[in-house]
BAKETI-927819 format. One record per residue: z, y, x of N, C-alpha, C in turn; residue in one letter; residue number from 1. Coordinates in steps of 0.02 Angstrom, whole numbers, plus 32768, in hexadecimal, padded with zeros to 4 digits. Layout:
<rs>
<nup=Z nnorth=Y neast=X caup=Z canorth=Y caeast=X cup=Z cnorth=Y ceast=X marpa=A pagu=NUM>
...
</rs>
This chain:
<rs>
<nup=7C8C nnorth=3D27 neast=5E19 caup=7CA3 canorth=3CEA caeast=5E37 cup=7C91 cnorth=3CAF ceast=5E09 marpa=X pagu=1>
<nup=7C8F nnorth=3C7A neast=5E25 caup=7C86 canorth=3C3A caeast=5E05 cup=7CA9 cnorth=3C1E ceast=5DDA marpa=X pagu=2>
<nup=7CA0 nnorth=3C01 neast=5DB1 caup=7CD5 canorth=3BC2 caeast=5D76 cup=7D16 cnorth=3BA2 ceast=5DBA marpa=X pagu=3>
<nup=7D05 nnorth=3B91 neast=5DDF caup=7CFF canorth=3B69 caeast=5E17 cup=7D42 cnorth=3B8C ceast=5E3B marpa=X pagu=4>
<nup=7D2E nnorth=3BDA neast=5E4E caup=7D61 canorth=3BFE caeast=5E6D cup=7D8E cnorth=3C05 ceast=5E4B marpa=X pagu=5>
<nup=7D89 nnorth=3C20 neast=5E0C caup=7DBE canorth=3C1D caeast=5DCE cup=7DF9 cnorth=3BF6 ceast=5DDC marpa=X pagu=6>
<nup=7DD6 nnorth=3BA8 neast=5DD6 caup=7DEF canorth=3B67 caeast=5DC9 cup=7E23 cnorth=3B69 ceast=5DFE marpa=X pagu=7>
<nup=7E0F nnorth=3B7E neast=5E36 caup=7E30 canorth=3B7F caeast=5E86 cup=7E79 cnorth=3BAA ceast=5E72 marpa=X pagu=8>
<nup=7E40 nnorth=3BF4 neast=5E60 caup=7E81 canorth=3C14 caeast=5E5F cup=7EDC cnorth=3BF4 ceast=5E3D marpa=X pagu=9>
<nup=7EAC nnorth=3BEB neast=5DFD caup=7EEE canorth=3BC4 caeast=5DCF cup=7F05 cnorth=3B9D ceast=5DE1 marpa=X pagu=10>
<nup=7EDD nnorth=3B7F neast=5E13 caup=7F0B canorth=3B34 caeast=5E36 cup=7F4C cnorth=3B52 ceast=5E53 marpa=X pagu=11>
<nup=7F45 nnorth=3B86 neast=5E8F caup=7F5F canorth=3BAE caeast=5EBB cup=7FA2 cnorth=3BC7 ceast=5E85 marpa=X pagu=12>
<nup=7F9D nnorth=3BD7 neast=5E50 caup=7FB9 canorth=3BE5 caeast=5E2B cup=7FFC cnorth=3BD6 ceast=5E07 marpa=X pagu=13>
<nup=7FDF nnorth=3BA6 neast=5E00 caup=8003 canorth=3B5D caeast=5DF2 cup=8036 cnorth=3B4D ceast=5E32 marpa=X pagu=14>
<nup=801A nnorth=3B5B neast=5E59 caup=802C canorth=3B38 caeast=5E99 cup=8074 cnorth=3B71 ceast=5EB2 marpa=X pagu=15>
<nup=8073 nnorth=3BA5 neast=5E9F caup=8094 canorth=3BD9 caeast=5EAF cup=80C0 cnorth=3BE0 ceast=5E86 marpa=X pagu=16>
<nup=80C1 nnorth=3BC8 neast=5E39 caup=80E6 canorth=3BCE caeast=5E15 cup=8121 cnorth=3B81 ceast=5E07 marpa=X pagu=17>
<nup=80EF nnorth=3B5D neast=5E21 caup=8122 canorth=3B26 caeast=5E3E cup=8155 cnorth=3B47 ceast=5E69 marpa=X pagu=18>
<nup=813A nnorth=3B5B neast=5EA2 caup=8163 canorth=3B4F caeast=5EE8 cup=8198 cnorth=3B88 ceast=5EC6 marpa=X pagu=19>
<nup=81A9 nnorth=3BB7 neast=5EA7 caup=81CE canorth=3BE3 caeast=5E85 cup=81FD cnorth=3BB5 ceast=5E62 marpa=X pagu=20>
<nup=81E2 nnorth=3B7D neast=5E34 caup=8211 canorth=3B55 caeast=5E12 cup=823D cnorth=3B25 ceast=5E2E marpa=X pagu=21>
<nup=8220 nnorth=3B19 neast=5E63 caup=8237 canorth=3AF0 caeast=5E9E cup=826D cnorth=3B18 ceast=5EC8 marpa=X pagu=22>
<nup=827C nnorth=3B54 neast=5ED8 caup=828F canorth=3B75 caeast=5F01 cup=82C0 cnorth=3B8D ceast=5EBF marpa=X pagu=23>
<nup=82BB nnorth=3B9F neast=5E9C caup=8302 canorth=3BA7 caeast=5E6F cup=8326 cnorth=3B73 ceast=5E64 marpa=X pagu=24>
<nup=8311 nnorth=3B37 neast=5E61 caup=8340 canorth=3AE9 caeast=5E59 cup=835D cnorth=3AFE ceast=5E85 marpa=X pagu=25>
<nup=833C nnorth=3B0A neast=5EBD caup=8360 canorth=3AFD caeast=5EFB cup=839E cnorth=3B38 ceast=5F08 marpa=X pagu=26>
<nup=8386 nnorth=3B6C neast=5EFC caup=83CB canorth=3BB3 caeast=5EFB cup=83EE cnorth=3BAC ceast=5ECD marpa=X pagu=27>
<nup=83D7 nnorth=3B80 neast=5E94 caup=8409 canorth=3B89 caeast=5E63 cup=840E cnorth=3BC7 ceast=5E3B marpa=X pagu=28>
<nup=843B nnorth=3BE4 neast=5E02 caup=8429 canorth=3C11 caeast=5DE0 cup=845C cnorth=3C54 ceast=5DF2 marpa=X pagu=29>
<nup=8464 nnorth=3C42 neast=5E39 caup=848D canorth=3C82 caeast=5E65 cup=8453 cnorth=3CA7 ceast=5E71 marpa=X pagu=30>
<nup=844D nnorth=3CD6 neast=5E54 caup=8423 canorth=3D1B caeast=5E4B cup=8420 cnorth=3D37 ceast=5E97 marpa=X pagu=31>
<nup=8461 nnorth=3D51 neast=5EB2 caup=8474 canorth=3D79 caeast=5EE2 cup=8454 cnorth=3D3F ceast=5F20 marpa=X pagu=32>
<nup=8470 nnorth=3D1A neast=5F2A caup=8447 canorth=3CDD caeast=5F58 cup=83E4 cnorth=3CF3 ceast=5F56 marpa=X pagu=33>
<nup=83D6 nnorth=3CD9 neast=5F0A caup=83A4 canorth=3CD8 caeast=5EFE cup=837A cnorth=3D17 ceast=5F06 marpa=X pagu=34>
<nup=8398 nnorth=3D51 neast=5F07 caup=8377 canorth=3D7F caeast=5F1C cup=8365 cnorth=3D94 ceast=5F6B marpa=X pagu=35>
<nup=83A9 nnorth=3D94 neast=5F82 caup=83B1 canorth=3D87 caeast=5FCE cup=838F cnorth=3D76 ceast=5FFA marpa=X pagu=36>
<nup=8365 nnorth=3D34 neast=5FF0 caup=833A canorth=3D0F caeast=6010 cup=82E8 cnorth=3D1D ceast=5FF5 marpa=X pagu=37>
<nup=82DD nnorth=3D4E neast=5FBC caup=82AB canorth=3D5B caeast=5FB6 cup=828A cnorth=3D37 ceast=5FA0 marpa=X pagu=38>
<nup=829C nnorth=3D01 neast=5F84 caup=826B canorth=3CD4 caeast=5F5B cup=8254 cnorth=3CE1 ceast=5F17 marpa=X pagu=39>
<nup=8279 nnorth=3D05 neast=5EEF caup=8253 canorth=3D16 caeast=5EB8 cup=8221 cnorth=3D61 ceast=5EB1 marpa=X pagu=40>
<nup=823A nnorth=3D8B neast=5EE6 caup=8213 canorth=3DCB caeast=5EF0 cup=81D0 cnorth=3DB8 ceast=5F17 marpa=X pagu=41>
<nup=81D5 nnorth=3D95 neast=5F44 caup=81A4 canorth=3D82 caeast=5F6F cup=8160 cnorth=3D2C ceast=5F3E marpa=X pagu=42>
<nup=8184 nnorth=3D16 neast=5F1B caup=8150 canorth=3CF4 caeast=5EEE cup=813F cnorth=3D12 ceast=5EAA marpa=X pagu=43>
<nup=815A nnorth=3D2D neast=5E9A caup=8148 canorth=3D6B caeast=5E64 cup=810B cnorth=3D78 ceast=5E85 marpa=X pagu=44>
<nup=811D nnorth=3DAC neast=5EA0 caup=80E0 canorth=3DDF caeast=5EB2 cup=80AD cnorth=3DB5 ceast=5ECE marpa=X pagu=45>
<nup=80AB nnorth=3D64 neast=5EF4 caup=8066 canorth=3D48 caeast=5EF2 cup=8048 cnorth=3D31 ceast=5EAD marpa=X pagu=46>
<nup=8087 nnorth=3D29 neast=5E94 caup=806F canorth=3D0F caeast=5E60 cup=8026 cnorth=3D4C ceast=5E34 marpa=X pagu=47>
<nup=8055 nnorth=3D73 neast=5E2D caup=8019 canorth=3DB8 caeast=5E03 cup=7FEB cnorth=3DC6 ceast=5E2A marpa=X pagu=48>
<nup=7FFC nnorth=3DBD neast=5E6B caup=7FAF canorth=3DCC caeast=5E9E cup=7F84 cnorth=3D9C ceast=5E8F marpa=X pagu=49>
<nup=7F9C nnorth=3D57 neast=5E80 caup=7F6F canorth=3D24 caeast=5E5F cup=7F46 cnorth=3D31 ceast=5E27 marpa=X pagu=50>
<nup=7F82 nnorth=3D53 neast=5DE8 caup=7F61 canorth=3D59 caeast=5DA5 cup=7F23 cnorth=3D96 ceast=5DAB marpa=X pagu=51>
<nup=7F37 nnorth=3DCB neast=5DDE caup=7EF1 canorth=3DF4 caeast=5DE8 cup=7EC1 cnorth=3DE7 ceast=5DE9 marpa=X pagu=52>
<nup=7EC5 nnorth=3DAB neast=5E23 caup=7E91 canorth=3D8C caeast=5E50 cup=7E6B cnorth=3D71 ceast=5E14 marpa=X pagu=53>
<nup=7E92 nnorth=3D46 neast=5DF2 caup=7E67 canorth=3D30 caeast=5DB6 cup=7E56 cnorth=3D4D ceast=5D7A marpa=X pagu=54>
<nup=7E75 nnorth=3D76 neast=5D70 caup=7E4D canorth=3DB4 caeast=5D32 cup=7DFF cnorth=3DD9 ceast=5D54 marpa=X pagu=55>
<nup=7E12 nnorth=3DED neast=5D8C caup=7DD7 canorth=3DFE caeast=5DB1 cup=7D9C cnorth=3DF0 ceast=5DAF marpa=X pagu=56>
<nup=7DB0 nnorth=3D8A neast=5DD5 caup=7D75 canorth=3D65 caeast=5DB3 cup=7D5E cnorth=3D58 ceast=5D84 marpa=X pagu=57>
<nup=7D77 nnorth=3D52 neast=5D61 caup=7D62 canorth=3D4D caeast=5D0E cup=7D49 cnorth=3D81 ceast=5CFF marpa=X pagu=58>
<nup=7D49 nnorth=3DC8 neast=5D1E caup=7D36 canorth=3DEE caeast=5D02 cup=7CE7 cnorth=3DF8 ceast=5D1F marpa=X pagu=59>
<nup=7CE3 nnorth=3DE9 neast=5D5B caup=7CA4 canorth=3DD7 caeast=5D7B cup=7C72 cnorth=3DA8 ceast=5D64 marpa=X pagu=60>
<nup=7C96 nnorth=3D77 neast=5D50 caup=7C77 canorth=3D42 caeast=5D2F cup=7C48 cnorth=3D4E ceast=5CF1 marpa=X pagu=61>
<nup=7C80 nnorth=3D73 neast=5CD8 caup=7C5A canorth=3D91 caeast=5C7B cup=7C29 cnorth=3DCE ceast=5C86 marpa=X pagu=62>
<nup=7C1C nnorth=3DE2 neast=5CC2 caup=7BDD canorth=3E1E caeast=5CD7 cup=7BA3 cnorth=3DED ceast=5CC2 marpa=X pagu=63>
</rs>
């Protein structure tokens, strides 16, 4: 993949790890709430599907 896609990915990244920081302000630090609604299980796991995505490329890149 490209410098380019990389760049994308990490954007995406960023972008996901916001909306996580954003979404705990918002639940507050009630765990049981916060689990409930799936917001930290469900941006987690995009989140690492992200970091794959971009080890991947990078790893493509350095071929």
């Amino acid at each position: 993949m490209s410098a380019e896609t990389i760049a994308a990915l990490m954007r995406v990244r960023e972008a996901f790890v916001a909306a996580r920081l954003q979404a705990r302000d918002r639940v507050g630090d009630d765990n049981e709430r916060w689990y409930q609604h799936g917001f930290d299980v469900g941006l987690e796991w995009s989140i690492g599907e992200i970091d794959a995505a971009i080890a991947r490329a990078k790893g493509e890149a350095e071929r």
